[in-house]
TIMIVEX-527868 format. One record per residue (C-alpha): residue number from 1; residue in one letter; x negated, z, y negated. Coordinates in nm, 4 decimals, decimal comma, padded with zeros to 6 digits, m for minus. Layout:
REM TIMIVEX-527868
NUM:A:X:Z:Y
...
This chain:
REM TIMIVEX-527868
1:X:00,0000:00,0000:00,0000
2:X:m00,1548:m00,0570:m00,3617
3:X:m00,2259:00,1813:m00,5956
4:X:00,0371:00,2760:m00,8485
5:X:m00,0824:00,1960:m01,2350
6:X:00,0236:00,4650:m01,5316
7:X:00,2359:00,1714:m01,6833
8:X:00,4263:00,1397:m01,3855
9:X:00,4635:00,5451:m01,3633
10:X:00,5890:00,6113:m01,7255
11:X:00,8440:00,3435:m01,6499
12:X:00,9655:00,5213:m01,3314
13:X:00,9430:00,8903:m01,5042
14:X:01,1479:00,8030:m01,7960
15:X:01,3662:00,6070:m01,6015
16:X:01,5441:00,2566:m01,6805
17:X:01,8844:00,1639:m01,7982
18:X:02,0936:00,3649:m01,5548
19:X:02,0414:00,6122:m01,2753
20:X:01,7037:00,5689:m01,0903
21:X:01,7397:00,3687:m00,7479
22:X:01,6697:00,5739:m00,4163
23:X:01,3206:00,2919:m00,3696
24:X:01,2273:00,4181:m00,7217
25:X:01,3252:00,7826:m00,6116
26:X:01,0349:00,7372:m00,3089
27:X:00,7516:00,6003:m00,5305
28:X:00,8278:00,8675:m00,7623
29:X:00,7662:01,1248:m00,4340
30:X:00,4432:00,9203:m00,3329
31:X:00,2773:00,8835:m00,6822
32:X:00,3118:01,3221:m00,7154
33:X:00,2142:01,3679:m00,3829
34:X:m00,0642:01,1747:m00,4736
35:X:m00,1611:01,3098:m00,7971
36:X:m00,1506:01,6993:m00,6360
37:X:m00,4370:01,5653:m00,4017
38:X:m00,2578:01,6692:m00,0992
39:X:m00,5418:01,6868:00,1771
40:X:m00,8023:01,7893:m00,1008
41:X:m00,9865:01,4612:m00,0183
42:X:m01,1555:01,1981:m00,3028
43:X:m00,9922:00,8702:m00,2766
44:X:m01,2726:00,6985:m00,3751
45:X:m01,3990:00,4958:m00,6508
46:X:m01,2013:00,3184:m00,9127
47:X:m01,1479:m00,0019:m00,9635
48:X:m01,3245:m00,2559:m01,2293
49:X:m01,1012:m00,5004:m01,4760
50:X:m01,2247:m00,8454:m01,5213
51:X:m01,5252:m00,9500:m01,6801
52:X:m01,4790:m01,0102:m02,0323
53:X:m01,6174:m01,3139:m02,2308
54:X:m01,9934:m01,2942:m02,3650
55:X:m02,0767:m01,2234:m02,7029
56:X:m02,2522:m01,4545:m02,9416
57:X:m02,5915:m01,4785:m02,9099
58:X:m02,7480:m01,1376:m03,0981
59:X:m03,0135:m01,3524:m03,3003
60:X:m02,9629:m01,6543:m03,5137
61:X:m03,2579:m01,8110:m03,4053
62:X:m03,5297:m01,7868:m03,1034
63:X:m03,4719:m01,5728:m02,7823
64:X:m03,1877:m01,3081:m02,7656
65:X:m02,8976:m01,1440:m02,5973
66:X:m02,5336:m01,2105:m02,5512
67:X:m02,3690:m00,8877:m02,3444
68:X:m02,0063:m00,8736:m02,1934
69:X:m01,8311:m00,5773:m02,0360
70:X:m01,5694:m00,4481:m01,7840
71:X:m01,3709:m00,1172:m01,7618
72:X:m01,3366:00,1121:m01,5096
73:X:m00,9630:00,1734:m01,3764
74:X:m00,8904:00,5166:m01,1698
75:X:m00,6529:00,7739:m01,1556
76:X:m00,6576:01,1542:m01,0966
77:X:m00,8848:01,2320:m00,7550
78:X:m01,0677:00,8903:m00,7838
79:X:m01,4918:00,8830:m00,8250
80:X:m01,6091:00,6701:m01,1160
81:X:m01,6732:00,3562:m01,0207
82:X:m01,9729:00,1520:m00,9062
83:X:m02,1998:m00,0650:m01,0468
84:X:m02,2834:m00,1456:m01,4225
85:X:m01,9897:m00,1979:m01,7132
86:X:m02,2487:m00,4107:m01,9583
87:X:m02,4268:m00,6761:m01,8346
88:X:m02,6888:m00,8288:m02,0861
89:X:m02,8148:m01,2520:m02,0325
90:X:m03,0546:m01,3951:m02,2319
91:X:m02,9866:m01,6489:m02,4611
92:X:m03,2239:m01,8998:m02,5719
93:X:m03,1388:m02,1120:m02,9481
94:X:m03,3773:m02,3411:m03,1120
95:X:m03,6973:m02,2014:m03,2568
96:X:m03,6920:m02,0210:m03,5710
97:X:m03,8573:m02,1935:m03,8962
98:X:m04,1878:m02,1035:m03,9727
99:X:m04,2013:m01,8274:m04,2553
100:X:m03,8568:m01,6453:m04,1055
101:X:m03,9337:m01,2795:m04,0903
102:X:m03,9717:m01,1534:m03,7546
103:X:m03,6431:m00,9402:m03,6057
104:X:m03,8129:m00,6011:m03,5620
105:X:m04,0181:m00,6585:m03,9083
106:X:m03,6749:m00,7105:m04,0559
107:X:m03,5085:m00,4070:m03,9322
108:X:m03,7932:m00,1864:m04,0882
109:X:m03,7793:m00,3613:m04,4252
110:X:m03,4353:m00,2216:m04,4078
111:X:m03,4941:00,1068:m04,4941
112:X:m03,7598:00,0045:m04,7492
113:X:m03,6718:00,2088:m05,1154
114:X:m03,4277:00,4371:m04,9559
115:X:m03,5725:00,8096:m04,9470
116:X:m03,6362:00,9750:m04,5916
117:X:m03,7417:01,2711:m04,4529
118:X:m03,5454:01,4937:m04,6502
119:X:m03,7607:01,3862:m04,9649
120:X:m03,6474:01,1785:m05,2702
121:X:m03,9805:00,9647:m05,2144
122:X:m03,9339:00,5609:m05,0897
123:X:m04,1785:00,3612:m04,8842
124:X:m04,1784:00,0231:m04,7447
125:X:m04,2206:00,0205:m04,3738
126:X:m04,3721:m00,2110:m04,1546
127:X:m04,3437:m00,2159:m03,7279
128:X:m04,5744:00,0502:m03,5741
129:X:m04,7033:m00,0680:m03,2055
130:X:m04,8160:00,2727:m03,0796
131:X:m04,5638:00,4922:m03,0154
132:X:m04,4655:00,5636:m02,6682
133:X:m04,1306:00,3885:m02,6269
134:X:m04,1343:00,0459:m02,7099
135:X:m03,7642:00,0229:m02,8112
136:X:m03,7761:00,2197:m03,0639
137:X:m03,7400:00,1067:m03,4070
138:X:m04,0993:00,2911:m03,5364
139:X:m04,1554:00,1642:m03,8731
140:X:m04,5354:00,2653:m04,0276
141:X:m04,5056:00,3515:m04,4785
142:X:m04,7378:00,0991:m04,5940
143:X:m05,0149:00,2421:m04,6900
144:X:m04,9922:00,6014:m04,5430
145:X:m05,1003:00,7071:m04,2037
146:X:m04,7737:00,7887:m04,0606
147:X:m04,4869:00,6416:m03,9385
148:X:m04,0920:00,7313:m03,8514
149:X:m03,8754:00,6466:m03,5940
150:X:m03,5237:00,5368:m03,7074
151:X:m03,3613:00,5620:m03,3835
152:X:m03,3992:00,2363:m03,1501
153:X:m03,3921:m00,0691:m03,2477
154:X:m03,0696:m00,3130:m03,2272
155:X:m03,0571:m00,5343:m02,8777
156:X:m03,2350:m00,8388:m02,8561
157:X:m03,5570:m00,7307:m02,9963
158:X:m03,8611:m00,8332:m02,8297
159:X:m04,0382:m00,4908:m02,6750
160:X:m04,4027:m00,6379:m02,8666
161:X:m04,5414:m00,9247:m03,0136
162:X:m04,5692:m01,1919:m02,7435
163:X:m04,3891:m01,0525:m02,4958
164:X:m04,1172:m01,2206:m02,3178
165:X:m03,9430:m00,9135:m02,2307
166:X:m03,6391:m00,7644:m02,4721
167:X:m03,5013:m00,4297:m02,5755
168:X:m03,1665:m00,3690:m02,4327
169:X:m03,0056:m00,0388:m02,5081
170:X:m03,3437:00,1303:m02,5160
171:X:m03,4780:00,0073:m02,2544
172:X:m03,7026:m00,3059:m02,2848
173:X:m03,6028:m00,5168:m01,9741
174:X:m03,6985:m00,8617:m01,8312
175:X:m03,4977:m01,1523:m01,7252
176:X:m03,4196:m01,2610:m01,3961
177:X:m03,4335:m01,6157:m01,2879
178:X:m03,0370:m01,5820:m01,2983
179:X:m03,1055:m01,5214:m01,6720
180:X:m02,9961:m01,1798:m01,6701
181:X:m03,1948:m00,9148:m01,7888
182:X:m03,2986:m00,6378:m01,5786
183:X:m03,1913:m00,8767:m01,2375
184:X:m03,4735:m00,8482:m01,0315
185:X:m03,3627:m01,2088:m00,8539
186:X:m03,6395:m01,4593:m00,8616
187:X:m03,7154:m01,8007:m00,8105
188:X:m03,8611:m01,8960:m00,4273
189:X:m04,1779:m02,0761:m00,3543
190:X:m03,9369:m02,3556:m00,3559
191:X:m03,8241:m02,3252:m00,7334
192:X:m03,4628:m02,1609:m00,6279
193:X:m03,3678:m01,8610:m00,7623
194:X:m03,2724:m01,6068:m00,5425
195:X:m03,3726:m01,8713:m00,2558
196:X:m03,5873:m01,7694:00,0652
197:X:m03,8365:m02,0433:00,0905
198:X:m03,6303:m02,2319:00,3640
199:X:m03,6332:m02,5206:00,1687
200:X:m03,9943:m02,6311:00,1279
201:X:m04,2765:m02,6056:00,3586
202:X:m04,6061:m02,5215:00,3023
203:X:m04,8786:m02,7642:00,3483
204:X:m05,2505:m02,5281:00,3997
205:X:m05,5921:m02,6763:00,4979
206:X:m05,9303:m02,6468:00,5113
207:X:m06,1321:m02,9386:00,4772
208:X:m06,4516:m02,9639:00,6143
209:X:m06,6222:m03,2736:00,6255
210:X:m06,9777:m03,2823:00,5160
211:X:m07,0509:m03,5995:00,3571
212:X:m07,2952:m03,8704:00,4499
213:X:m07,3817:m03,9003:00,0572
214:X:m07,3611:m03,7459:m00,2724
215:X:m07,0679:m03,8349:m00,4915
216:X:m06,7214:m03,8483:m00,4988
217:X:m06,4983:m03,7430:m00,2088
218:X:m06,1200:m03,7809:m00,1135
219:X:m06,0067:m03,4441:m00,0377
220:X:m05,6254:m03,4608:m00,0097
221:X:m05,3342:m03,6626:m00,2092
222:X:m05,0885:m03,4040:m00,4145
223:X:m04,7853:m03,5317:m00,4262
224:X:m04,5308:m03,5657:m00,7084
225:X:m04,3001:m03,2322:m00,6015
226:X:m04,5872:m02,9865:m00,5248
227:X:m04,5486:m02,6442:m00,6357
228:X:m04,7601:m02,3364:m00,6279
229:X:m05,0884:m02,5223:m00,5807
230:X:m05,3969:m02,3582:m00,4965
231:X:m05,7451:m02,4809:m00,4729
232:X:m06,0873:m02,2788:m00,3930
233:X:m06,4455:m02,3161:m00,2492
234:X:m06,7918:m02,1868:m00,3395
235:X:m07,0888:m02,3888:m00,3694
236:X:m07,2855:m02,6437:m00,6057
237:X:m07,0407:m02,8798:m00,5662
238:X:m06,7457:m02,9475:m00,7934
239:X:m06,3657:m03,0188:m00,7646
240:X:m06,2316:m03,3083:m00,8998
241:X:m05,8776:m03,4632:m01,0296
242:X:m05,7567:m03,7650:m01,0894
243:X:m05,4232:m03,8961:m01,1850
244:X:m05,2110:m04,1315:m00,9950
245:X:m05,3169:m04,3731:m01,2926
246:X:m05,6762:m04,3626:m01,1595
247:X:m05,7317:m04,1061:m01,4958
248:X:m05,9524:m03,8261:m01,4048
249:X:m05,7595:m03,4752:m01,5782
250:X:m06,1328:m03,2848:m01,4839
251:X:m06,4560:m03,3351:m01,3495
252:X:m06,4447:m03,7125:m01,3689
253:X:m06,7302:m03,9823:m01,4337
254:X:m07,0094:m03,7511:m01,3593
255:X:m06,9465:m03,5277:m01,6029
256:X:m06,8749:m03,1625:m01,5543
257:X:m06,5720:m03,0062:m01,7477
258:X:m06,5256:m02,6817:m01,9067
259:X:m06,3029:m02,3808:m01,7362
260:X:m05,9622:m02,3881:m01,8955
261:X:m05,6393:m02,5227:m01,9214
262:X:m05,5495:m02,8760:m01,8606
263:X:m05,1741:m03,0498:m01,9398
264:X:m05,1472:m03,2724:m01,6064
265:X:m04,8516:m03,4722:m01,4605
266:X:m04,5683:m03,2311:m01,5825
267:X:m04,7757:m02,9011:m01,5269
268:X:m05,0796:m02,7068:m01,6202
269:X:m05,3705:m02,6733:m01,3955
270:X:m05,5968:m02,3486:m01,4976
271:X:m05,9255:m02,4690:m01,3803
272:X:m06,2321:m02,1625:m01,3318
273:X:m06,5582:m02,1462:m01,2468
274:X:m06,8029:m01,8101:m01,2292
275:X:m07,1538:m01,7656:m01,1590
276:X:m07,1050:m01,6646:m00,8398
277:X:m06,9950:m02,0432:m00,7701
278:X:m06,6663:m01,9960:m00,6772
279:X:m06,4753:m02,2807:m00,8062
280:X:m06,0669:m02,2697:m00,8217
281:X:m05,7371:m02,4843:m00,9460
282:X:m05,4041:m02,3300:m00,9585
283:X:m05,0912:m02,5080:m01,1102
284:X:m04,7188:m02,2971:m01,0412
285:X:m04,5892:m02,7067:m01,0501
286:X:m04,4175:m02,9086:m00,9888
287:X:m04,5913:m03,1464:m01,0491
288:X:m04,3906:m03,5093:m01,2170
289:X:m04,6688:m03,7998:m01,0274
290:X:m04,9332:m03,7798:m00,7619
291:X:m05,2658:m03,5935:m00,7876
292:X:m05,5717:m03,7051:m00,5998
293:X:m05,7806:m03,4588:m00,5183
294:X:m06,1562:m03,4798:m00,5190
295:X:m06,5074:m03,3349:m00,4478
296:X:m06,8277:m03,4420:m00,6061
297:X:m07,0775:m03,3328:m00,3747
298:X:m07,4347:m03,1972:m00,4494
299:X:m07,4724:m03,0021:m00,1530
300:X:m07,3152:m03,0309:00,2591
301:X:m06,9432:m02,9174:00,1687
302:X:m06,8619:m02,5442:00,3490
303:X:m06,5056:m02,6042:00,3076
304:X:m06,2380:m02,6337:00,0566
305:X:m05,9613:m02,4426:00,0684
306:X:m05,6185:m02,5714:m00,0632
307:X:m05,2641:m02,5158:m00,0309
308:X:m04,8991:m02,6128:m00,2041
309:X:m04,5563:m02,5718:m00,1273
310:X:m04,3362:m02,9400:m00,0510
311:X:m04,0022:m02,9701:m00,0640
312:X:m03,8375:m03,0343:00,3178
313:X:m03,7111:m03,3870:00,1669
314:X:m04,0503:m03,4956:00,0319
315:X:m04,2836:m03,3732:00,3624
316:X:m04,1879:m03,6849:00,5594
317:X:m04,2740:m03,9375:00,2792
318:X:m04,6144:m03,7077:00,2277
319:X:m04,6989:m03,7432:00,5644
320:X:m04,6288:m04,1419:00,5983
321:X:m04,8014:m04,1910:00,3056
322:X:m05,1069:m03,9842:00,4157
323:X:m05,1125:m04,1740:00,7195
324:X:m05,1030:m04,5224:00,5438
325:X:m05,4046:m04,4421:00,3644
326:X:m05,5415:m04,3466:00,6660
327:X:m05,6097:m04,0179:00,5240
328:X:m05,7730:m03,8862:00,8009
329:X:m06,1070:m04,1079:00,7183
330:X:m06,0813:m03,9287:00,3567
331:X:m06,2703:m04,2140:00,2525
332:X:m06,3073:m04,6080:00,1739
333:X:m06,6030:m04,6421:00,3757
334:X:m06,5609:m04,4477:00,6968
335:X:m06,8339:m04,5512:00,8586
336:X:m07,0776:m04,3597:00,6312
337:X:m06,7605:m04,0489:00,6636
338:X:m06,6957:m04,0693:01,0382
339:X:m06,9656:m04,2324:01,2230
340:X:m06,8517:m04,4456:01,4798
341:X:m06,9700:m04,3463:01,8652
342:X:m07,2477:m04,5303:02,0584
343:X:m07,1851:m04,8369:02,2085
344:X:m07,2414:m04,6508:02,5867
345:X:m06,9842:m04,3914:02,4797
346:X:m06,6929:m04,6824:02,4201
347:X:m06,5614:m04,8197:02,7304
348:X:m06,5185:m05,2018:02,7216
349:X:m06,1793:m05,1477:02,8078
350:X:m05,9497:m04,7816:02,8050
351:X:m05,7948:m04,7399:03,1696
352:X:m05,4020:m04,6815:03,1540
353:X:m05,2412:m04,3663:03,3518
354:X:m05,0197:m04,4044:03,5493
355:X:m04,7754:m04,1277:03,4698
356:X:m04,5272:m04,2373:03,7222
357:X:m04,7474:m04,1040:04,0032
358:X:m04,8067:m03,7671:03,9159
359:X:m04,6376:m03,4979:03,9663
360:X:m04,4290:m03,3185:03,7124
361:X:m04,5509:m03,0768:03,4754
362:X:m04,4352:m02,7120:03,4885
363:X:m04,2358:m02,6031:03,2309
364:X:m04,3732:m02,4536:02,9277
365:X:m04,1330:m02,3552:02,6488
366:X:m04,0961:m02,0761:02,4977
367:X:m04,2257:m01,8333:02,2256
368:X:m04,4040:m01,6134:02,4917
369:X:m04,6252:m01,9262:02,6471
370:X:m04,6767:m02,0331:02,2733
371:X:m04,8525:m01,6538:02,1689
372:X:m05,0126:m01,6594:02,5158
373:X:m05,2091:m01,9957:02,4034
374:X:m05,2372:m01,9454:02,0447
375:X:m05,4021:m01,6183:02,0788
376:X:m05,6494:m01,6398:02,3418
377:X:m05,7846:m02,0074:02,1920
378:X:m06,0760:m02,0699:02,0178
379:X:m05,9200:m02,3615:01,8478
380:X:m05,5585:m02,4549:01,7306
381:X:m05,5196:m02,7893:01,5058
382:X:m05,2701:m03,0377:01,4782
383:X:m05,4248:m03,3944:01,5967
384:X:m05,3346:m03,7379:01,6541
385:X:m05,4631:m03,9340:01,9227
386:X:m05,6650:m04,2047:01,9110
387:X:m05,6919:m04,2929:02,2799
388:X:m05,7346:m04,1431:02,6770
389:X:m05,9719:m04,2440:02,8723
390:X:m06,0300:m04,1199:03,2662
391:X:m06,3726:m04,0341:03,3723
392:X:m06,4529:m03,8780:03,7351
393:X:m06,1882:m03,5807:03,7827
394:X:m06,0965:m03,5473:03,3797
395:X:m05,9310:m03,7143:03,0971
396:X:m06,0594:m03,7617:02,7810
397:X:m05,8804:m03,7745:02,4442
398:X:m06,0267:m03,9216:02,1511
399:X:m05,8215:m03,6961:01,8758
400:X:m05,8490:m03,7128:01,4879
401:X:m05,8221:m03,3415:01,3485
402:X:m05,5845:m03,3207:01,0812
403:X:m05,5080:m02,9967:01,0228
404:X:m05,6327:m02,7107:01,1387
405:X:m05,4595:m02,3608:01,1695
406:X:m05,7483:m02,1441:01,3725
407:X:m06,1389:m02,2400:01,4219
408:X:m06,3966:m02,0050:01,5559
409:X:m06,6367:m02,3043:01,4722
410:X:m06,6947:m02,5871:01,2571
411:X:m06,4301:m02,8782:01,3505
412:X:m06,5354:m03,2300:01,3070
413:X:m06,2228:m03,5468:01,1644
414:X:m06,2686:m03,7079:01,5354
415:X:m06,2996:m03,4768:01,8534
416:X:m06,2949:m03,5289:02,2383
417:X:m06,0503:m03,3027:02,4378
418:X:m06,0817:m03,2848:02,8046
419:X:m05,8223:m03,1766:02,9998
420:X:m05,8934:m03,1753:03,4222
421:X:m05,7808:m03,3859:03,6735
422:X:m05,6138:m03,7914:03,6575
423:X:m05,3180:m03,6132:03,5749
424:X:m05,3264:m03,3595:03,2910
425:X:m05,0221:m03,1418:03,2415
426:X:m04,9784:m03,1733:02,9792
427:X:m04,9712:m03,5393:02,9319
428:X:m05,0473:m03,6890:02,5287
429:X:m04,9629:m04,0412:02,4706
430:X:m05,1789:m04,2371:02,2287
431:X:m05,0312:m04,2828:01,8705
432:X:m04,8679:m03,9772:01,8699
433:X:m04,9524:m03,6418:01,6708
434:X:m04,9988:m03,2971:01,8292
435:X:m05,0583:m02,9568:01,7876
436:X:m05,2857:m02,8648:02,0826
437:X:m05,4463:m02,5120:02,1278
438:X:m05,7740:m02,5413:02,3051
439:X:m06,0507:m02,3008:02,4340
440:X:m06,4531:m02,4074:02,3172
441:X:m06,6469:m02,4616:02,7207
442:X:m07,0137:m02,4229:02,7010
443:X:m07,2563:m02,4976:03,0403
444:X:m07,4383:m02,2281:03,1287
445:X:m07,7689:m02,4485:03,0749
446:X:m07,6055:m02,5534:02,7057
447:X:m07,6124:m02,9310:02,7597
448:X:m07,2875:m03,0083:02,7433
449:X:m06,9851:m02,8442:02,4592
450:X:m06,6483:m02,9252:02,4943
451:X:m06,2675:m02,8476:02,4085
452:X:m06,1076:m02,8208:02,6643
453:X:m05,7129:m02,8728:02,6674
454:X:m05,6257:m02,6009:03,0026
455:X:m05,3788:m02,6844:03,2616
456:X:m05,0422:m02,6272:03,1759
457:X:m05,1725:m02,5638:02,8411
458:X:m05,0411:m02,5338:02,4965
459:X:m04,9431:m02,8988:02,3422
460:X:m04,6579:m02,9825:02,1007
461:X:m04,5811:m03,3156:01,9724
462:X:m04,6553:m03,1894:01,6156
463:X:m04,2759:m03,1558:01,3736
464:X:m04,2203:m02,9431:01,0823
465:X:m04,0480:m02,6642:01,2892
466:X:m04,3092:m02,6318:01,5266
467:X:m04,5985:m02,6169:01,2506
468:X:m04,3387:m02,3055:01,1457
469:X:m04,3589:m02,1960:01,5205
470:X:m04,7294:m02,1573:01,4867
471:X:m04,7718:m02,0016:01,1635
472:X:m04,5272:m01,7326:01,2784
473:X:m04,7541:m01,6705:01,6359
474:X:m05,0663:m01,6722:01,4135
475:X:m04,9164:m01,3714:01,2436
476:X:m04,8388:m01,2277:01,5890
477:X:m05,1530:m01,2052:01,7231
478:X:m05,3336:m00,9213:01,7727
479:X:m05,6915:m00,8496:01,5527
């Protein structure tokens, strides 16, 4: 049954045109059986009106607030009731003129010729910074070394020079993504606010090739989406961008550029550099074209580090477009990047399995086979394969590394993986991309070094949920 309002009451205790009805006779009973609290319980909280409309905006000019409120309904017995009945959004306008008087400055000039402290005497009072609570309205007398707080200041005023955050009934409180101030929602690696990163992925590498030469190097392509992106190594060499207009925005034609911040393709990049060598690029994104990513090289490269967040929509054209430029190389000349094997090592022509004659494999699935795998391997990277090739009682796979989630060692772009017997379980088709988790097998005598893909092992054709799959089992694993 609802609750019974106080308009509806008065009506029924003071009675229409008539004699009250028996129905009206029984509310009556129920509203003062109600109101003596029989039972001596709480019947909980009240209940809030509608939202009203938002204010205007509390500054002409610049950033301020606009505030609406609700109002709690309850009756005798009921608790107060929850939540907040002001809520406070920022509201942006167009920039003030130059020469307008700032708002806190303006609220101290105020009181400037009227007496205070109990004195006849005037001053003219400026904003005082160093008091403890920022939304206060502190004003200093010019020219006198103290100053006197007038009680705080009105809502909308900016908590200190340069700061983004705003005074709101004494406190000074920050905006939420949801443009509310004093919401603690923020925006995602994705760019949503309130979101949970479901709808980007995040693309992480190391690379590691070494260079046959000093110069410039192909590192990775950026592409036009990329958020959060993050960029570090430590060494002589140098990191390099250039523009999808062939434009470098740092570090191009030889010439070394200064740590700072550089305007680039819809976003800034904040480029450092200390003395310890550690070189880094960060830019929160995203970013409007394509970034190419470079290394000039002075020294073997010991890795670059990079990483950025790609919407779900925009991984698929990343990858194609990765693998058109056959991105793997990293360069125009691969020969001098990747050199090619001896002639003895290349058979004249690569023997086709015949699947249909072995056996099946066992089945592997699962998250518990998956952190079996990932755990106790030396190596997990995601790979596509170049070509299989049977020799004595193993098959060899010519892979090229493409990205690589766990090393104990130095990876090279192209790798052999053996796997034992004519039949490997499991079986990788040529053409295809993988993530394989493989163990490092060393002869006792230390002649030969291999990865080694186990029986029944771990090997995924490689997909955006199963690069998820592995990230999650690399957090899994025990140190």
């Amino acid at each position: 049954m609802g609750k019974l309002r106080p308009g509806n009451t008065e009506w029924l205790a003071s009675g229409h045109i008539g004699r009250p009805r028996p129905f009206q006779n029984l509310l009556l009973l129920l509203w003062t059986l109600l109101n003596c609290g029989l039972g001596g319980s709480a019947q909980g909280p009240g209940e809030w009106t509608p939202w009203g409309s938002w204010s205007r905006c509390s500054s002409s000019c610049g950033r301020g607030v606009s505030v609406h409120s609700r109002r709690c309904v309850r009756f005798p017995g009921e608790e107060p009731c929850w939540g907040d009945s002001h809520e406070y959004r920022l509201c942006q306008l167009l920039d003030c003129p130059p020469g307008v008087m700032p708002f806190r400055d303006l609220q101290c000039a105020l009181y400037n010729g009227r007496p205070v402290l109990g004195s006849q005497k005037t001053y003219r009072w400026v904003p005082f910074y160093g008091a403890p609570n920022q939304c206060d309205l502190n004003c200093l007398a010019e020219g006198h070394a103290f100053y006197h707080s007038f009680g705080r200041v009105l809502d909308g005023t900016t908590c200190s020079p340069g700061a983004q955050e705003l005074c709101v009934a004494g406190r000074c409180l920050s905006a939420g993504c949801d443009g509310l101030l004093g919401s603690d929602v923020r925006e995602d690696r994705c760019g949503r606010c309130g979101g949970a990163n479901d709808s980007c992925l995040l693309v992480q590498r190391v690379f590691r090739d070494a260079g046959a030469f000093a110069g410039y190097w192909n590192v990775t392509l950026i592409p036009a989406g990329a958020r959060h992106i993050r960029v570090a190594h430590r060494s002589r060499n140098h990191l390099a961008l250039m523009g999808s207009d062939g434009r470098y925005v740092l570090n191009g034609d030889w010439v070394v550029s200064r740590p700072g911040t550089y305007e680039a393709v819809g976003t800034r990049v904040v480029y450092t550099r200390d003395a310890s060598r550690e070189e880094t690029l960060r830019a929160a994104g995203p970013t409007s074209h394509d970034l190419l990513l470079q290394v000039l090289l002075q020294e073997p490269n010991p890795g670059i580090e990079f990483e950025f967040w790609l919407p779900r929509e925009h991984y698929g054209p990343f990858q194609a477009q990765v693998q058109a430029l056959g991105w793997s190389l990293r360069q125009p000349q691969p020969r001098e990047v990747v050199p090619p094997p001896p002639p003895s090592a290349i058979p004249a022509r690569t023997p086709t399995l015949a699947p249909d004659h072995c056996p099946p494999c066992p089945d592997t699935r699962g998250r518990a086979h998956r952190l079996l795998h990932y755990c106790g391997s030396d190596f997990v990277f995601q790979a596509r394969v170049l070509g299989r090739h049977r020799q004595d009682q193993e098959t060899r796979y010519e892979v090229r590394v493409q990205l690589v989630y766990k090393n104990r060692s130095p990876l090279r772009t192209r790798e052999y993986v053996w796997a034992p017997g004519h039949c490997p379980c499991p079986l990788l088709s040529p053409h295809r991309e993988y993530l394989l988790a493989v163990r490092r097998l060393v002869s006792p005598d230390g002649t030969q070094d291999r990865l080694l893909l186990p029986h029944a092992g771990y090997a995924r054709p490689w997909s955006p949920a199963e690069d998820s799959r592995a990230r999650l089992a690399a957090r899994r694993c025990p140190l």
